[in-house]
C-alpha positions in Angstrom: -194.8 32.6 186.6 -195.7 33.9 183.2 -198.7 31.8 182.9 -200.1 33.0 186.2 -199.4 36.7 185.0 -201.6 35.8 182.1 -204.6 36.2 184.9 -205.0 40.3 184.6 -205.5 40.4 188.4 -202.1 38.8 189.1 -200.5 41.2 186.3 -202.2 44.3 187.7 -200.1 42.9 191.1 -197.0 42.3 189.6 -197.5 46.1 187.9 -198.1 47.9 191.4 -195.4 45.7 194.1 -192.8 45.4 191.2 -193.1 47.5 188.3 -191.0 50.7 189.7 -188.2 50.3 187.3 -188.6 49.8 183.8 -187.8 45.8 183.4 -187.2 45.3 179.4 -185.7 41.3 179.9 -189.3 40.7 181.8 -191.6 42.2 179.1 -189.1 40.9 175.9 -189.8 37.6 177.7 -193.6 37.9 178.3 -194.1 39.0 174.6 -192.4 36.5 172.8 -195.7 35.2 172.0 -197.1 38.4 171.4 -199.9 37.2 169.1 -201.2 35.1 171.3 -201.3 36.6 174.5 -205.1 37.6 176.0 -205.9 41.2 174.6 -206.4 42.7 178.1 -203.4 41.8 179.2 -201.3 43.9 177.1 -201.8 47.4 178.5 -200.3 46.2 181.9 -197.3 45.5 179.8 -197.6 49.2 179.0 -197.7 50.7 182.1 -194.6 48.2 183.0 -193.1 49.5 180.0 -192.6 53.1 181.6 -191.0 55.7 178.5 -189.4 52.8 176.8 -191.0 52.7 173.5 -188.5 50.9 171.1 -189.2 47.2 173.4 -192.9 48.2 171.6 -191.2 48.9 168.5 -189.9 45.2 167.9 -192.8 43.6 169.2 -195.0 45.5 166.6 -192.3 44.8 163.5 -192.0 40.9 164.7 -196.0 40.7 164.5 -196.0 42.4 160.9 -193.0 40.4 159.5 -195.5 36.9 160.8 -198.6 38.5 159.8 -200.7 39.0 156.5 -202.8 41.2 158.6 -202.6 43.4 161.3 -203.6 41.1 164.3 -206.1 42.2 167.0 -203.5 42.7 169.4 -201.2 44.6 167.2 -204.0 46.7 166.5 -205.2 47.0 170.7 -201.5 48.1 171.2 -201.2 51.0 168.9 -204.7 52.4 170.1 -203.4 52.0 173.5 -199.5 53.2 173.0 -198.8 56.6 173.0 -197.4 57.7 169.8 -196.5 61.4 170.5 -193.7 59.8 173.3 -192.9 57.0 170.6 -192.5 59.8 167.5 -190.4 61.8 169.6 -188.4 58.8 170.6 -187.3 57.7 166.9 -190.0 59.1 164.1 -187.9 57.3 161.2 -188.6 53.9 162.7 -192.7 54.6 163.3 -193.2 56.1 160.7 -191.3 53.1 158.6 -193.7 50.9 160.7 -196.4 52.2 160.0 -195.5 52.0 156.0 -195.1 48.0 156.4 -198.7 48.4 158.1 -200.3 49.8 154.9 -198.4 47.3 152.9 -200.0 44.2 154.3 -201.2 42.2 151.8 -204.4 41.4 153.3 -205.0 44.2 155.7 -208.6 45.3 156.7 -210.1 48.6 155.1 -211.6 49.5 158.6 -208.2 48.7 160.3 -205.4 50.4 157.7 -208.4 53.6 158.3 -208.1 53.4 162.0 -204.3 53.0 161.9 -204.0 56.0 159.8 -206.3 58.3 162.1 -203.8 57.4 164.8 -200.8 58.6 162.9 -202.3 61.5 161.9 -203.5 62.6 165.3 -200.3 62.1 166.8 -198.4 63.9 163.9 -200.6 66.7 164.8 -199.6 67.4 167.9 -196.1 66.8 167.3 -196.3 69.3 164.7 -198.0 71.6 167.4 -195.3 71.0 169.6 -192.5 71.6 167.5 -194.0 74.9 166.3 -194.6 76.0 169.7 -191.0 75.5 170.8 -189.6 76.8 167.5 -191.5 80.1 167.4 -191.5 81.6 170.9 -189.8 79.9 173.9 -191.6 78.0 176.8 -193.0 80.1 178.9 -194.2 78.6 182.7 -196.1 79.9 184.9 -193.5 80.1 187.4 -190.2 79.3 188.3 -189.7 78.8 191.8 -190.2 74.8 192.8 -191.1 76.0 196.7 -192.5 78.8 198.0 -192.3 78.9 201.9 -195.0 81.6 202.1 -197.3 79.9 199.6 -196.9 76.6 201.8 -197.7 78.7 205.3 -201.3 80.0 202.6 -201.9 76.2 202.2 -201.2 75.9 206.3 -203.4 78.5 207.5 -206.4 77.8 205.1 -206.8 74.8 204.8 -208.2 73.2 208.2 -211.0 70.9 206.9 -211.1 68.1 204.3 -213.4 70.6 202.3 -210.9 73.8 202.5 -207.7 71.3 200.7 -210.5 70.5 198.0 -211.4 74.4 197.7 -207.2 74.9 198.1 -206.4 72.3 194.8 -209.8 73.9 193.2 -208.1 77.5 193.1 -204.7 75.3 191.9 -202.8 76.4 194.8 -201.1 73.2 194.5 -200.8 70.5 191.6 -199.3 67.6 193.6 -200.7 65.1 195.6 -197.8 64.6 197.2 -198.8 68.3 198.8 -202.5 67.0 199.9 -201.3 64.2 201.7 -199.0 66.4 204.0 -202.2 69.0 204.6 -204.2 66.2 205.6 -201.8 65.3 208.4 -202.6 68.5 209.7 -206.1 68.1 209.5 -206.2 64.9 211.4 -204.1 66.6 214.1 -207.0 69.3 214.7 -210.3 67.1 214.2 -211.4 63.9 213.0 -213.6 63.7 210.3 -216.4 61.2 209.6 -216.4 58.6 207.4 -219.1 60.7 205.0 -216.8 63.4 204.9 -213.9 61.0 204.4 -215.8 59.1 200.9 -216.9 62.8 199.7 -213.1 64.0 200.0 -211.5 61.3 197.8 -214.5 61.2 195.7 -213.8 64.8 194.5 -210.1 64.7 195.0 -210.1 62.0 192.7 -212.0 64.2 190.1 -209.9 67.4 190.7 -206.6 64.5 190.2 -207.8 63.9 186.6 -209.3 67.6 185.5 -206.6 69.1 186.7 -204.0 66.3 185.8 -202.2 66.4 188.6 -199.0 64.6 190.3 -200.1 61.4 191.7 -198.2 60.9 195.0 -195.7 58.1 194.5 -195.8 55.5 197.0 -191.9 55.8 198.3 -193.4 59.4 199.5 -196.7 58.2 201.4 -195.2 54.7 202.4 -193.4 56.2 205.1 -196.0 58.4 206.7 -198.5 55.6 207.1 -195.4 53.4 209.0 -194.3 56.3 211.4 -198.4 57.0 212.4 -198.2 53.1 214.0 -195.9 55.1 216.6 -198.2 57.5 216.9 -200.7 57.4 220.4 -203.4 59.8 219.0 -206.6 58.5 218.6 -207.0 59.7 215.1 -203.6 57.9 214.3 -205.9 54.8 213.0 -207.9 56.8 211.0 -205.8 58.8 209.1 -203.7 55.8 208.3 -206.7 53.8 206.8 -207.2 57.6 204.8 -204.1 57.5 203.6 -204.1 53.3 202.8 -207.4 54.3 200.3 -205.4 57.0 198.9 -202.1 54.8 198.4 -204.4 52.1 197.1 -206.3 54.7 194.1 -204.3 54.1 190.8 -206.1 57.7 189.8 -204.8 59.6 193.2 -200.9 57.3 193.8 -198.9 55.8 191.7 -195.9 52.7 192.6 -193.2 55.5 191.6 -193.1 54.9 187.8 -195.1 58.4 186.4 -193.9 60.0 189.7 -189.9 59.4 189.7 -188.2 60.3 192.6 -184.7 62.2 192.2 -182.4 62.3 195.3 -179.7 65.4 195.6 -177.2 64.8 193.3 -175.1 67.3 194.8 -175.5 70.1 197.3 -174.3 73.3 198.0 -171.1 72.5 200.4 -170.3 69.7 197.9 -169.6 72.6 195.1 -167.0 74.5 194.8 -167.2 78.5 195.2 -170.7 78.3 197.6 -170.8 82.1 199.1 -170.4 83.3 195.2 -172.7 80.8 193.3 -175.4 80.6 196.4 -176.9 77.3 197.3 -177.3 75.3 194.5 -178.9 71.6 194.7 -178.2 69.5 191.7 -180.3 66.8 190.4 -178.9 64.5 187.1 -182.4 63.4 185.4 -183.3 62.3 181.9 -186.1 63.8 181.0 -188.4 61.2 178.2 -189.2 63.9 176.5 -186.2 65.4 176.0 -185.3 62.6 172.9 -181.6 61.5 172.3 -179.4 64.4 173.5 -176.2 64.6 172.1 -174.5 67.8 174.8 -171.9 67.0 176.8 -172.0 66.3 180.4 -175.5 64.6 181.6 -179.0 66.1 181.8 -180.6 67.3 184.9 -181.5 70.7 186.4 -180.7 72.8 189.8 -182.7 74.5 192.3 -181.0 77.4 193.8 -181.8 79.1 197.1 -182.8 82.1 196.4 -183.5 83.8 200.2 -180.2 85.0 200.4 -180.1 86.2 197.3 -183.7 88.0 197.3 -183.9 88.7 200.7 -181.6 92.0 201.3 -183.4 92.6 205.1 -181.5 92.4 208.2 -182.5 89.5 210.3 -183.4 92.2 212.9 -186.1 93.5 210.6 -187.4 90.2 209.5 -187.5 89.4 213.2 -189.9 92.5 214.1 -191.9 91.5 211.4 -192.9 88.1 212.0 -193.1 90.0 216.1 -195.9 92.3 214.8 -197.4 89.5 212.9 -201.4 90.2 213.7 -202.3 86.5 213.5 -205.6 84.6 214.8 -205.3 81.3 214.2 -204.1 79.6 217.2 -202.2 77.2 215.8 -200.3 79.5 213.7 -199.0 81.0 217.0 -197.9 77.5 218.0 -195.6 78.0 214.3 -194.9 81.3 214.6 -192.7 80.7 218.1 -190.5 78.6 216.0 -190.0 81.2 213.3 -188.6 83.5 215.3 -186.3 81.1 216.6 -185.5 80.6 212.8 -185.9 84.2 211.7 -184.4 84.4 208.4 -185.5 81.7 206.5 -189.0 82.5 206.6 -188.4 83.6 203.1 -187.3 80.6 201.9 -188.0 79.9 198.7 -185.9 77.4 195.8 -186.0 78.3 192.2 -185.5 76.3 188.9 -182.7 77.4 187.1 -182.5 76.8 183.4 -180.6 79.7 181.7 -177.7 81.0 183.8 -174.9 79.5 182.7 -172.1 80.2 186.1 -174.9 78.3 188.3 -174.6 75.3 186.0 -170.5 75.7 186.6 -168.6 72.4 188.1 -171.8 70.3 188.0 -171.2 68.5 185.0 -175.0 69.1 183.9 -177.1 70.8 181.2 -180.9 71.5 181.5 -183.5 71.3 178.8 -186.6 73.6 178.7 -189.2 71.2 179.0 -188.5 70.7 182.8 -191.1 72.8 184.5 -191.8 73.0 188.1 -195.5 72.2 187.7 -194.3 68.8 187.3 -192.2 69.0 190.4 -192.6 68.8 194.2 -189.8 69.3 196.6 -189.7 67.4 200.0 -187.3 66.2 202.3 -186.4 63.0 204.2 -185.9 63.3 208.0 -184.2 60.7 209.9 -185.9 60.2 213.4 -184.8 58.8 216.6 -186.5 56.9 219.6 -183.8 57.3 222.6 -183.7 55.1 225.6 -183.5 57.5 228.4 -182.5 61.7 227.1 -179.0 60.7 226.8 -179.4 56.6 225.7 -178.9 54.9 222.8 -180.8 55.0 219.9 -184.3 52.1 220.6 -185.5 52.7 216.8 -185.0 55.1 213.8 -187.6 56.0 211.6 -187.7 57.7 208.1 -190.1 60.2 208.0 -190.9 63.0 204.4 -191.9 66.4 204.9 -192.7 69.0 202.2 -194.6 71.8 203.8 -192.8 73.1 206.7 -189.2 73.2 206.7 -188.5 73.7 210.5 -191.7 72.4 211.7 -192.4 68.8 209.9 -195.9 66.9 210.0 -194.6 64.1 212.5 -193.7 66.9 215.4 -198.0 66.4 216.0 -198.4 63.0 215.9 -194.9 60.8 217.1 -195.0 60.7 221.3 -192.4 62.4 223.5 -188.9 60.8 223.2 -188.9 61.3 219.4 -186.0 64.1 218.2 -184.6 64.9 214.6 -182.2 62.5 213.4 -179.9 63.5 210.0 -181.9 65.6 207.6 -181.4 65.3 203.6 -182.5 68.4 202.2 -184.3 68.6 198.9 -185.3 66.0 197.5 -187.9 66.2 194.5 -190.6 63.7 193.1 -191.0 65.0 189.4 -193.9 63.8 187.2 -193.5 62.2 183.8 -197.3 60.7 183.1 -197.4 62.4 179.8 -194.1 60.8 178.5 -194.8 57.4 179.4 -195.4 54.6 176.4 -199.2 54.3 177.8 -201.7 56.6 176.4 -203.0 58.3 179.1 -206.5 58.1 179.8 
């Protein structure tokens, strides 16, 4: 098997079926022979790799300790490795790596100079970084990690393949995971040709890279292109094969390794104390960037429901409103019938908490400020239900993500009659790490 993956098309395979959890035995194994492995193949490894820099660490000591010279795959790997993750890692054992590097006996000039432009442009930033945090305090754009009103924006406006590129344009969303939902909505309106279809994901692919972007990971768009084979529209096909191109587009999806996906840790009724601390979802994640942390308890970070909390209106007034809502677009109307049926939580919206110390009470976890909610995009998981007959057993279940519409998901459009809600987990979140990972990104 490892001389196979030596072929880079069968280790770019391995990388997207297999490579969604970092897999240090494999990659120890495949760079035993370090030296001689084909010079292409080696940033594959890195993308396997995931944040795990110190597997790179030993392979890059063993080479020196073997070595007179720095050898043309040592030297591929630390122009391909990113250095800022690796510093911020462990600096003492880089920067006593890259010591033994200038003390190779027979070391090329051009080499030892390239080597030390590296370590000086990563020491730069890290320097920038750590001033920036030491000075004045992190300071995002926003807090909240969804916005129902800012979704219903992205709902109304954007009806055409061209209004979600205008929509991600004006960075009303950063996520892919977010584009993928609108375009349900689009297919459920109009079908769009196959020009339009080549000039979307040629700009969406540009706007994914400008603007940097969360890829979606494929354990969110997976399931939406399985439940469409239900689906009896005609556009069911052609959506699908939309969504396959996007799934297949390293620079637009990813197999779930810059993209990791956090299930609820714990939720509101599992706390104690609910009506007092509001509804609090807690999620344990250790973020790469956050280095070795020595607090007690276990990183992570909660999103709290802030509705009740902001929201002091009667549900009789937030009913009127939505009554006198002067709306034109038809199939807003279709939406709005439903929020009255659900009035009072049309303000829904969940915030990152960081700072307030009683929301963080009986959830054994602490939060570091580099978790931002521009890396971050809420969904959750519906559990569907094909009944034989209205009152029948259960013919099939499906498991279907939604992220724009709490009350209303995408698959309401597209699944045939017969299909009804199933369990629901609330609040789930894909968070994006591609700037922590042990590949340099491009």
């Amino acid at each position: 098997m490892l001389k196979r993956l030596g072929k880079k098309e069968f280790m770019e395979m391995f990388t997207n079926e297999f490579g969604k959890s970092d897999d240090a035995s494999f990659i120890s194994k495949y760079l035993a022979d370090f030296d001689k492995l084909d010079t292409e193949m080696i940033s594959p490894l890195l993308q396997l790799g995931g944040s795990d820099s110190e597997i790179f660490l030993k392979t890059l000591n063993s080479s020196i300790t073997n070595n007179l010279n720095l050898s043309k795959n040592a030297l591929h790997l630390l122009q391909n490795i990113n250095l800022n993750v690796c510093f911020g890692a462990d600096w003492d054992q880089w920067s006593k790596l890259f010591d033994e590097i200038a003390d190779l006996p027979e070391i090329l000039l051009s080499d030892l100079r390239i080597t030390q432009k590296l370590v000086n442009e990563a020491w730069r930033e890290v320097t920038l970084a750590i001033c920036s945090c030491t000075s004045t305090p992190i300071k995002y754009p926003k807090t909240m990690s969804y916005d129902y009103r800012e979704m219903i924006y992205l709902f109304d406006n954007c009806t055409t393949l061209s209004d979600i590129i205008a929509a991600v344009d004006k960075g009303k969303t950063d996520s892919m995971c977010t584009v993928v939902e609108l375009l349900t909505y689009v297919y459920q309106k109009s079908s769009p040709n196959p020009e339009e279809t080549d000039k979307f994901l040629f700009s969406i692919e540009e706007l994914c890279e400008k603007r940097q972007m969360q890829r979606v990971p494929w354990q969110i768009i997976d399931p939406i292109i399985s439940a469409l084979k239900h689906s009896k529209k005609d556009q069911a096909e052609e959506l699908s094969l939309l969504l396959s191109r996007i799934r297949h587009n390293t620079g637009l999806s990813s197999p779930n390794r810059e993209n990791i996906v956090l299930q609820c840790d714990r939720k509101p009724w599992e706390l104690n104390d609910v009506e007092k601390n509001g509804d609090r979802y807690v999620y344990k994640f250790k973020h790469p960037g956050a280095g070795k942390c020595t607090r007690p308890g276990q990183c992570g970070f909660i999103n709290i429901n802030m509705s009740r909390e902001n929201n002091q209106r009667s549900r009789k007034e937030i009913f009127n409103e939505l009554q006198n809502e002067d709306v034109q677009n038809p199939h807003r109307l279709k939406w709005l019938e439903y929020e009255k049926y659900f009035y009072g939580y049309n303000d829904l919206c969940m915030e990152l908490v960081t700072d307030k110390e009683e929301d963080f009470k009986d959830t054994d976890v602490h939060c570091h400020d580099i978790i931002s909610t521009r890396d971050m995009c809420m969904y959750h998981v519906d559990s569907i239900h094909l009944h034989d007959g209205r009152q029948g057993p259960f013919v099939e279940t499906l498991e279907t993500i939604s992220l724009l519409n709490l009350w209303i998901p995408w698959w309401f459009g597209w699944m045939p009659k017969g299909w009804r809600y199933g369990d629901k987990y609330y609040y789930n979140v894909t968070y994006n790490v591609s700037n922590y990972m042990v590949v340099k990104s491009k």
